[in-house]
N, C-alpha and C positions, 0 to 999 in steps of 0.2 A: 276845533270843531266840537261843538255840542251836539247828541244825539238823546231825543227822548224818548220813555217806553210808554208806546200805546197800551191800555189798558187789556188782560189778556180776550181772548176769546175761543173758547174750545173750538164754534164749530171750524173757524180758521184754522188751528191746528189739525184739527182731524182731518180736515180738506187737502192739509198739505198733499199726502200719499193718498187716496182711498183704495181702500181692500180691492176695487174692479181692477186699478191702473197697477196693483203691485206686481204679479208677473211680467206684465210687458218689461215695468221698467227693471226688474231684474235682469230677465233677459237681454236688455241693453247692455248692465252691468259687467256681462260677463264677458266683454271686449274691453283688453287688459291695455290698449294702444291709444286710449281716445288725444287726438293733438296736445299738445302740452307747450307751452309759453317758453320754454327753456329743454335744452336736452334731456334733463331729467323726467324719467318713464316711469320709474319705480320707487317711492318714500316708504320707509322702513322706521316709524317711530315706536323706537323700546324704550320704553318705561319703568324704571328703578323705584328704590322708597329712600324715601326718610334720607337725605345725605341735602346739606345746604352747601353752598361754591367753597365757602373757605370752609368747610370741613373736606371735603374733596381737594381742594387746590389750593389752601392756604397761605401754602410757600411755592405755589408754582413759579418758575422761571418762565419768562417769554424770549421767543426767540431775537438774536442779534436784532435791534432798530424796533424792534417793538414791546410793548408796556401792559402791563395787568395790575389790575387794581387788588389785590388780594390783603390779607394780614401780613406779605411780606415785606410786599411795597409800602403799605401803611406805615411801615415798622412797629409795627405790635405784636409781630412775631421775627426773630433771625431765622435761618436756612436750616439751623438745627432744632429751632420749634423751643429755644427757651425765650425769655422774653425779651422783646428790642426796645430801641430809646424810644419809641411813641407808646409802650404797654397801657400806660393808664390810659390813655382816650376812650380804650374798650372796659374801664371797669364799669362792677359791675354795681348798680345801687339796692339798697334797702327800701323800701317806701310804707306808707300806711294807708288804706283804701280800705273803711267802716261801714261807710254810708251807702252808698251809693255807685256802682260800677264806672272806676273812669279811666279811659286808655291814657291817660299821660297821671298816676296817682302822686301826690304828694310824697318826693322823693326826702326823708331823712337824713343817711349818710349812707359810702361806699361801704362794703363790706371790708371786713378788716381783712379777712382771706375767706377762700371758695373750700366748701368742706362740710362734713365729710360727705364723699360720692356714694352712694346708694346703690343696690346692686340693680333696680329699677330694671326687674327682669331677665337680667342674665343667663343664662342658661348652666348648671352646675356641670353638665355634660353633657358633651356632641347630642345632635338628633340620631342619628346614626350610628349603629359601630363596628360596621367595618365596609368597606371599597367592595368588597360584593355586595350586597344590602343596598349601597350608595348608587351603585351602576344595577339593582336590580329596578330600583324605586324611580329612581332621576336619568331620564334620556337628553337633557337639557346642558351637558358638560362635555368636553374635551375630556381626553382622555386622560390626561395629567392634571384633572383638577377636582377627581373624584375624592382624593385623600382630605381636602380640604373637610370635607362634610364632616369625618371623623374624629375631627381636633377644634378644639379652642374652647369647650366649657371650663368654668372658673373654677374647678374643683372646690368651690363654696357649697358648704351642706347645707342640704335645705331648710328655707328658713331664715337664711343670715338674710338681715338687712343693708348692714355699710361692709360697701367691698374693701377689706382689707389688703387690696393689691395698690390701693394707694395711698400716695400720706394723710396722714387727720385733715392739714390744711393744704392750700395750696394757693399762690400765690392768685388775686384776685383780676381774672381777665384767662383767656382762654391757654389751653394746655394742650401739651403735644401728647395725644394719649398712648406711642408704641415710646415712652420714656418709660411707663408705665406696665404694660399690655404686651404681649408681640401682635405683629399683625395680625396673626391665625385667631388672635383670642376674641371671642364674642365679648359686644359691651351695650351697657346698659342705653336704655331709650328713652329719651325725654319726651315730655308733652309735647302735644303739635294739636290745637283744640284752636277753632275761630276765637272765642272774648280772650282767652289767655294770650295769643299768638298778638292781638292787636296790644292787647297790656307790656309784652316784652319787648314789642317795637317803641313804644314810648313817646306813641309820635304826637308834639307841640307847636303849632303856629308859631306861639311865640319865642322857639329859639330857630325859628328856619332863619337859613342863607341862602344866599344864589346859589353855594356849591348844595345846598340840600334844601332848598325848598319847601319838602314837604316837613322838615322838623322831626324825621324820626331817628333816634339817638341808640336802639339795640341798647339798652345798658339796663334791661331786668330781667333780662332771661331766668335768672338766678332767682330773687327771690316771687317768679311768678310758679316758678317750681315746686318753691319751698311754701306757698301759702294756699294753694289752690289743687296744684299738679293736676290730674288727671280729671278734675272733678268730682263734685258730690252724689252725683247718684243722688239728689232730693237727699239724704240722710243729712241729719247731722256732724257736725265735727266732729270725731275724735275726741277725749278726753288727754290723750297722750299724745297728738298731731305735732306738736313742737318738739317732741324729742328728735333728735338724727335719728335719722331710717326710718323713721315713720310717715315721711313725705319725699316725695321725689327729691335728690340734690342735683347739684350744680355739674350733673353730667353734660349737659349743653354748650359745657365751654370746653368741651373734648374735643380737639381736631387732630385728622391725620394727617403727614408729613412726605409729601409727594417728594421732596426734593432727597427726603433718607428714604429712600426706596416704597416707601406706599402708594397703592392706586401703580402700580409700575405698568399696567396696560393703560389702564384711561392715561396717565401721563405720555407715553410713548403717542397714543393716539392725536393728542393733545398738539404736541407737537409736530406732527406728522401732516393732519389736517386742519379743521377748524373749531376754536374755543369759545364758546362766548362769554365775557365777564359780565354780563347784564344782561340775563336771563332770568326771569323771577315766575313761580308759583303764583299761578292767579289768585287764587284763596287764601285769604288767612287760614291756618289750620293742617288739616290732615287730608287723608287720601281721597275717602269719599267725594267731596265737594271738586276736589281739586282734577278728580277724572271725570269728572260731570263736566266742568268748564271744558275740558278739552273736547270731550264731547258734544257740548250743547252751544260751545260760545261763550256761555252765561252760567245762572244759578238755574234749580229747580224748583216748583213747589208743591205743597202737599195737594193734593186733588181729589175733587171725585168721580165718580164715575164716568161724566159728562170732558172730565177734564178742568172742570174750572175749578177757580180756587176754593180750597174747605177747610175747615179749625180741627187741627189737630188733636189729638189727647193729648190733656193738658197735663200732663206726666214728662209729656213732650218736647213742650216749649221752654226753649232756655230762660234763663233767669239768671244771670252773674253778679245782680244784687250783692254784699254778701252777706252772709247769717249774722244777725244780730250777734253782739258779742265777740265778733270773729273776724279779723283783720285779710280780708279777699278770700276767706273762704265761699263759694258762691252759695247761691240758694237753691238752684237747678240747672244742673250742667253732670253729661257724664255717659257712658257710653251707655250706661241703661237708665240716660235719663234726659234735660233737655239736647235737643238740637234744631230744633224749630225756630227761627224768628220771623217776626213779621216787622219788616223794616221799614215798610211806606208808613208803621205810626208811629210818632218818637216818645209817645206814650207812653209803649213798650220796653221792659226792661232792658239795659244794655244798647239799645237803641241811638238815643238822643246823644250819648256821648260822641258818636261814629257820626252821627250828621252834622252834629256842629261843629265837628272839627273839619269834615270838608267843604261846606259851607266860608269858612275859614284862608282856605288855600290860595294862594297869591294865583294858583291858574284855574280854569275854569274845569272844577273834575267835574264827572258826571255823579252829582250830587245823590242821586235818590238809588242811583245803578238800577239794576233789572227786580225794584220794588215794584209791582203791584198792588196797588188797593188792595187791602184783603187777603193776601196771598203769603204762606209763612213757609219761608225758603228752610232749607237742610242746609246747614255750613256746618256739618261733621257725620262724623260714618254710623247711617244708616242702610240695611241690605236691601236691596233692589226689589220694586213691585213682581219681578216675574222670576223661575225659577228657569233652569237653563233650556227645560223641553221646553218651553211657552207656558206651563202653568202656572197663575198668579201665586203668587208668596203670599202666606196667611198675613190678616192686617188684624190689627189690636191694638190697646196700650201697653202692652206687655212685649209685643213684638218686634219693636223698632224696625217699620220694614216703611219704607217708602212708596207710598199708592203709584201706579201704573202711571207716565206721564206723557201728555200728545203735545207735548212742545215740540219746535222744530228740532232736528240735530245732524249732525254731519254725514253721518252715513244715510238719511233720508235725500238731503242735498245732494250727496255722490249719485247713489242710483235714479233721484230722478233727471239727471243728467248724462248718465250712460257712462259713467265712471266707477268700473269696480274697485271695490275694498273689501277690505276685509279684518277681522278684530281675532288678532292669533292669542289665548290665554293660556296657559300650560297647566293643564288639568281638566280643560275642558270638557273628554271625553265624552263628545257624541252630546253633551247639552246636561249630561248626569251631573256633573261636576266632581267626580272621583277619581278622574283619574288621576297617573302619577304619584306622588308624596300625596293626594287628595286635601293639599293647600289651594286649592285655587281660589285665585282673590273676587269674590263675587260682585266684590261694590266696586270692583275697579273696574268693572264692564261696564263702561256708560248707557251703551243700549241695552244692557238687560231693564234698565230702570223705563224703555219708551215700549207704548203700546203700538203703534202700526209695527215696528219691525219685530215682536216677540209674539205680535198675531197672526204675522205673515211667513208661514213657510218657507217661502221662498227669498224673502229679507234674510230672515234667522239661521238662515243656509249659511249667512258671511261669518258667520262667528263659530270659529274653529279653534282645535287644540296646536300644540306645539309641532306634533309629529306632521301634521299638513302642512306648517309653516317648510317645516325641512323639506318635506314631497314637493311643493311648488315651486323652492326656490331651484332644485333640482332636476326639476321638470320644465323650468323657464314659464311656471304657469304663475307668477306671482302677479296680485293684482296690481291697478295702479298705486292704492295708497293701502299698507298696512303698518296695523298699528299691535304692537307686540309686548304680552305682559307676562315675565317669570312667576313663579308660584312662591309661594312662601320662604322656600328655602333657601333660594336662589337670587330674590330680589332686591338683594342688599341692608333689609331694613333692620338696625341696631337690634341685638337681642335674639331674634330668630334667624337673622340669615348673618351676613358680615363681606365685606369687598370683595374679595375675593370669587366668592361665589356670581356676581354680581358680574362679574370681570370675566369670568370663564364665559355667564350663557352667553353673553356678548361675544364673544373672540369665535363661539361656534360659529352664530349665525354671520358673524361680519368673513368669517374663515370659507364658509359654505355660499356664499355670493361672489365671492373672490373666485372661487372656485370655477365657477361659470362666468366663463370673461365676456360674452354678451351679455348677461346680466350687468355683472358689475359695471358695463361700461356706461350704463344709464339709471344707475342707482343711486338714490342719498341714505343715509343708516343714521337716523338722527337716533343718540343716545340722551335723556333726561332722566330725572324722578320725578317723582310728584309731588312732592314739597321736600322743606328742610328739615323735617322730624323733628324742630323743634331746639336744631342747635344752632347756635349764634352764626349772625354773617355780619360782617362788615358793610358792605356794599349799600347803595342808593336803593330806597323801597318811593316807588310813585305810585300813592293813593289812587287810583281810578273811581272806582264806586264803593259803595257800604262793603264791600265780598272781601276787598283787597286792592291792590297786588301784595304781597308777601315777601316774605325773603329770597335772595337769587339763590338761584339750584344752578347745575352745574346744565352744560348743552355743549355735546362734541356734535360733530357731523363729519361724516364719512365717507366720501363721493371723492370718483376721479379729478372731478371738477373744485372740491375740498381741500385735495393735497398744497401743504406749503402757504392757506389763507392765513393760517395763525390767530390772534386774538380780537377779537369782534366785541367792540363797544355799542353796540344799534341797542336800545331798549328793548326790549322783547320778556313776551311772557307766552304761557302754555297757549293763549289764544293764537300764537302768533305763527303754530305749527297748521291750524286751521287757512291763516291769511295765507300760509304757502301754498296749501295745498287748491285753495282759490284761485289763488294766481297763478299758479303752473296749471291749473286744467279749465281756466277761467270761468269759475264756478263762483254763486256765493253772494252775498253771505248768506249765511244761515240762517236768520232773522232782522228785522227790523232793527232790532234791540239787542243784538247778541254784542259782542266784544269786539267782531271781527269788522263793524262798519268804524272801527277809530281810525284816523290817521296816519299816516307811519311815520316815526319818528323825524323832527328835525335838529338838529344838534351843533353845534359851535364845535370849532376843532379845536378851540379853549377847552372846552366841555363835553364829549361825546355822547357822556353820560347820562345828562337831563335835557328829556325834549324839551324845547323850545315852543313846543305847540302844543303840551299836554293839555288832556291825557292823551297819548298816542304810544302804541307800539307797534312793532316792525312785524316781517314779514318774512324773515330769517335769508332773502334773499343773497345778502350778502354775507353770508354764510360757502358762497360758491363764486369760481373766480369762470363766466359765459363769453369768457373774450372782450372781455374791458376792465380796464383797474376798480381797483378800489381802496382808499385810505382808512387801515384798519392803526393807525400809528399813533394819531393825535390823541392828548391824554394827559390830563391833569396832576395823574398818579404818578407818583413813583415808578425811575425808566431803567426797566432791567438790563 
């Protein structure tokens, strides 16, 4: 199935809700029971950072009779996380890319070894220091999981570049980093940026197979690190850029080792309930974009006042060109610099390369994706048009703030359907966004970025802090669909937070629904992140449109109806939490043009893995076992 994007029109959008109908339909909302397709009454999607499947499950185990695709089955990693008889498939290459921005660059030679790793933000010591402070600041933990906040800076002084906790080299293809590390210890963070993330993917027509299709080979994580990393911020390169440490390194091939004790909750959960091994981040890139898509279905774009499409400052607009002289140093890209494309003109830098290669694809993608004429999407973090009271966020070129946007989105879809939800963030604080640790992730609120619900009191009413998340679940007042994000400290993401923390807020809230055995008995707790921060996966990526798909992120679920499903081959990406949420309260879609109108997977029990009918992803149904089987067994990979 092909689906095209009509060209946009504000007053449509703004038609969607108007300001007269928005009480009613909240007041619908606020019936928590509306029919649901399936037992499940209550979805519970938390949202982690930065962690990709084989960094999370590398060396997962699956249970008796069933199979996971991971680095261990692969054999590119043993159970102990040093290297196994397939290690090279995953090395990593060198390439040179002068001219012109190209997702697959003329690859040179492998790297002799991966090195040295870079402290790429580290943190020298704890945020925190001490367990009172920690339980003064963070209500979001268990009680035995305060101490964590206290420990794991690299006692590196400030300053240092290459972390010294591990060797100069290291063998080239990915690493178990608690050989290195203990677990408590925080570690550094790699790039996770749209043009770099499609450049590490490396994806080529012309080496696809039936088992891959789309041709993407993972093998430059490494030197897209080392030649670009974070981006340029428009400046210049460096004069001293190729020295070590003075570019992001080969932190990307870090994984952690579930089967020597890491991840020891999501692995217990893992096995307990439901895994999916092909789960993927809609977006190439980072956070930003990637909780927009869950929010909107799709991408966004810059706008004006009216809503329709407008030219950004051009400060703005990416450009991954790279700099004369400069081997993939880009020409604009960077967190204070581009993130804009306009991808309906292949004119446009970094463009053309991403159309022709889907254009290219043995199946039919949706070539152009949710490009509009004219219209220059965000595919990296920029802060939301509005601030948490509903006043707009200052706009500039200086400001990187995303203009207010009247596209459709999920939570407009729920309420005006009489489906309540609600957007739990931890710091939220009444709309100030201070409270707690006063990390709260602003761009991770996909509605702060829409005008009907941050105009409408009574919309803007669903978007609450952590401490109501706990009041409701406690109170059996929880809506039908909530969707739940940790704050900085807590959220898992390399560098500032770390698993553990990540593992705790989870074990509250999954602790505190259990708790209430009416709740729990019509609940799902889906666990993700929001992309793979940038470190290597293994796994199958299927191109959809210009946006992505990405690399697989890791997808537990946690429902009565979950227990014992085990590992889940269906395709699926962050839209596909949307397709549930549709189809258990038969709502939907979101738009004409959103992600949620694709097909849901068809798959060979050769193959589970690649639709047969792409693009299409799933609907995470089979995620839950509603009193009928389901063969989650069949699988190409390696049988644990």
């Amino acid at each position: 199935m092909r689906f095209t994007r009509h060209a946009p029109v504000a007053a449509a959008f703004s038609a969607f809700l108007t300001v007269s109908t928005l009480g009613a339909v909240q007041a619908q909302a606020d019936t928590p029971d509306a029919p649901t397709a399936t037992p499940i009454k209550h979805v519970i999607l938390i949202i982690g950072e930065n962690r990709s499947f084989d960094q999370m499950f590398g060396t997962f185990q699956a249970q008796r009779g069933q199979r996971v695709w991971n680095l261990r089955s692969e054999g590119i990693l043993n159970a102990d996380g040093t290297p196994g008889p397939n290690f090279s498939s995953a090395e990593q290459w060198q390439a040179m890319d002068t001219a012109t921005y190209s997702i697959h660059p003329a690859k040179t030679a492998p790297y002799a070894s991966l090195g040295p790793i870079t402290t790429s933000g580290t943190p020298g010591s704890a945020y925190l220091s001490g367990i009172a402070q920690a339980e003064a600041i963070e209500p979001a933990l268990p009680a035995d999981y305060y101490g964590y906040l206290t420990i794991g800076g690299s006692g590196l002084a400030a300053g240092t570049t290459i972390d010294p906790r591990f060797p100069a080299a290291l063998a080239n293809g990915p690493f178990d980093l608690t050989h290195y590390l203990s677990y408590s210890d925080y570690s550094g963070s790699p790039v996770h940026r749209f043009f770099q993330m499609w450049q590490q993917a490396d994806c080529d027509v012309a080496v696809s197979t039936a088992a891959n299709p789309s041709g993407c080979r993972n093998d430059l994580f490494a030197w897209v690190e080392a030649t670009v990393g974070a981006g340029s911020n428009g400046k210049p390169q460096p004069a001293d850029y190729g020295q070590p440490g003075h570019h992001e390194g080969p932190i990307a091939l870090g994984m952690y080792n579930v089967m020597q004790g890491d991840w020891p909750y999501f692995g217990r959960l893992a096995h307990e309930y439901a895994l999916s091994d092909n789960y993927h981040q809609a977006v190439m890139g980072g956070t930003g974009a990637n909780h927009i898509a869950i929010g909107f279905g799709t991408d966004i774009y810059y706008a004006d006042a009216a809503g329709n499409p407008a030219v950004p400052p051009a400060n703005q607009i990416e450009n991954p060109d790279p700099q004369p002289g400069t081997n993939n140093f880009y020409t604009q890209d960077g967190y204070s610099g581009g993130s804009y494309v306009e991808c309906a003109d292949p004119s446009r830098p970094g463009v053309a390369p991403i159309r022709n290669y889907l254009a290219q694809l043995p199946y039919h993608a949706f070539r152009n994706g949710d490009c509009a004429p004219g219209a220059y999407y965000i595919v990296n973090n920029y802060n939301p048009g509005y601030l948490g009271t509903g006043q707009p966020a200052p706009l500039g070129p200086t400001q990187y703030t995303i203009p207010p946007t009247t596209q459709p989105n999920i939570g407009l879809l729920l309420s005006s359907h009489g489906v309540s939800w609600h957007y739990y963030g931890e710091g939220w604080d009444g709309g100030t966004e201070k409270g707690e640790a006063s990390t709260y992730c602003n761009i991770c609120d996909p509605f702060l970025y829409s005008k009907q619900i941050m105009t409408s009191p009574a919309l803007r009413a669903n978007l609450k802090g952590i401490r109501d998340l706990y009041h409701d679940i406690q109170q059996g007042a929880l809506p039908a669909v909530s969707i739940v994000k940790p704050d900085g400290l807590l959220d898992g993401h390399p560098a500032s937070s770390k698993p553990q923390l990540l593992e705790g807020f989870c074990k509250k809230i999954i602790d505190m629904v259990k708790a209430n055995p009416r709740l729990w008995a019509h609940t799902a707790i889906m666990i993700t992140t929001d992309e793979g921060g940038g470190y290597y996966d293994s796994g199958y990526i299927q191109p959809i449109d210009f946006f992505g798909d990405g690399t697989r992120i890791p997808m537990i679920v946690v429902s009565p109806y979950s227990r014992h499903v085990g590992v889940v081959h269906t395709y699926d990406d962050h839209v596909s939490f949307d397709k549930f949420v549709e189809a258990n309260w038969r709502v939907g879609p979101i738009s004409r043009w959103s992600r949620d109108n694709l097909p849901d997977p068809l798959a060979s029990r050769r193959d589970p893995y690649v639709p047969l009918n792409g693009p299409a992803i799933g609907n995470l149904m089979d995620m839950f076992h509603f009193g009928h089987g389901h063969d989650h067994d069949a699988s190409r990979k390696g049988e644990d």
